[in-house]
N, C-alpha and C positions, 0 to 999 in steps of 0.2 A: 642382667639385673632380674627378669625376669626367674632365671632357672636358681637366682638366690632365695628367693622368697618364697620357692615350693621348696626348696630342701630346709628353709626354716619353719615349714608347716609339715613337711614331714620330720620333720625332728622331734616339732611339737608333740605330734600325734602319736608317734612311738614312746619317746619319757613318759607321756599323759599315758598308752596303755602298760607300761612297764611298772609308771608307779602303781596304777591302780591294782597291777596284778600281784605287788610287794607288800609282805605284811604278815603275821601270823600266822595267819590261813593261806596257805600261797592255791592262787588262782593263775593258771596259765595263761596267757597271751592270746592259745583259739579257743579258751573259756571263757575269757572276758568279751570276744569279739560272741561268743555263743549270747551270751547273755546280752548284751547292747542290741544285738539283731533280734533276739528273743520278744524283746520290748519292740521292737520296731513291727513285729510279726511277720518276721523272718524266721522258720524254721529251722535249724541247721542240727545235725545227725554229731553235733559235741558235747559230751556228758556233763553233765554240773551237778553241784545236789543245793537246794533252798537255801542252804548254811552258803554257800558263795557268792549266791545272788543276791541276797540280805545284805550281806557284809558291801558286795561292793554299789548297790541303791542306796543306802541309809547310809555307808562312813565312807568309804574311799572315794565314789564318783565325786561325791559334794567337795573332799579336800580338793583334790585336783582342780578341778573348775573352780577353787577359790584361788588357790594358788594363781593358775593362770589369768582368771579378772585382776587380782590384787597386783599380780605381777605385771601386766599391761597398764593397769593403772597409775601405779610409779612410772613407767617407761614415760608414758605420754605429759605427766608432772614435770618429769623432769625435761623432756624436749622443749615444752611451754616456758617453763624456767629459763631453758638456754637460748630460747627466742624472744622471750619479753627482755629480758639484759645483754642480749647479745653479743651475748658470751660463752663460748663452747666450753669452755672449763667452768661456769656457773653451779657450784653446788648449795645444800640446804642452808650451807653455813654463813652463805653471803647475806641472806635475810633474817637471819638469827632463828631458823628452824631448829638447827640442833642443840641450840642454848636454853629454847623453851621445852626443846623433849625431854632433855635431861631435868631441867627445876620439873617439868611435873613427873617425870619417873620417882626424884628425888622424893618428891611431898605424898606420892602414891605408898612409897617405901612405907614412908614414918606414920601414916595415917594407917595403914595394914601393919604395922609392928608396937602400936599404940592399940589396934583391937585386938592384938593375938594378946597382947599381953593382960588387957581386960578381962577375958575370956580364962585364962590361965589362973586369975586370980577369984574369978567366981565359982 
C-alpha cells in the first residue's frame, strides 16, 4: 500500500512538471526543475531566459497548484459525502447538488445575456 501512494505522488509530481512546462512558450522539464531550484538557491548550470521564468511564477505554477488544491478538495468532498450517507455510490445528485448548480448556471446565463444585450443597445 505503501509503494501505491509514492507512485501516486510521483505521478503527481511529474503531470504537475509536464503541465507546467506545456504551453506557448514551451519550457522543458530541466528548465522548469532550473527555475524551481533557482528560487530555492540552488544554482544549477540550466539555461532559461526571464521570459520562462515569468511565465512559469506568475501563470502556470499558480494553475497547477490550483488544479491540484481544487482537485483534492472535491476528492475529500466527495469521500465525506460517501461517509456521512454511507454510501459508496453516494453522489452530488442525492442532495440536490446538481439541481441547484444547474438553476444557478441557468439564472447566471439570463442575468449575462440580459446585460449583453443592455450594452448592445446602448
Amino acid at each position: 500500500m505503501k509503494g501505491f501512494f509514492v507512485l501516486l505522488i510521483a505521478l503527481l509530481v511529474g503531470t504537475s512538471l509536464w503541465a507546467i512546462g506545456t504551453g506557448a512558450l514551451s519550457i522543458s522539464p530541466a528548465q522548469v526543475f532550473a527555475i524551481l531550484s533557482h528560487k530555492l538557491g540552488i544554482s544549477l548550470s540550466i539555461p532559461y531566459d526571464e521570459q520562462q521564468e515569468s511565465v512559469l511564477w506568475i501563470i502556470r505554477l499558480p494553475r497547477v497548484l490550483m488544479a491540484i488544491l481544487i482537485g483534492s478538495t472535491l476528492s475529500v468532498c466527495g469521500a465525506a459525502m460517501q461517509g456521512l450517507f454511507r454510501n459508496p455510490l453516494a453522489d452530488p445528485g442525492l442532495i440536490g447538488i446538481s439541481s441547484s448548480a444547474s438553476q444557478v448556471s441557468g439564472c447566471s446565463r439570463c442575468r449575462c445575456a440580459s446585460y449583453i444585450l443592455r450594452l448592445q443597445k446602448a
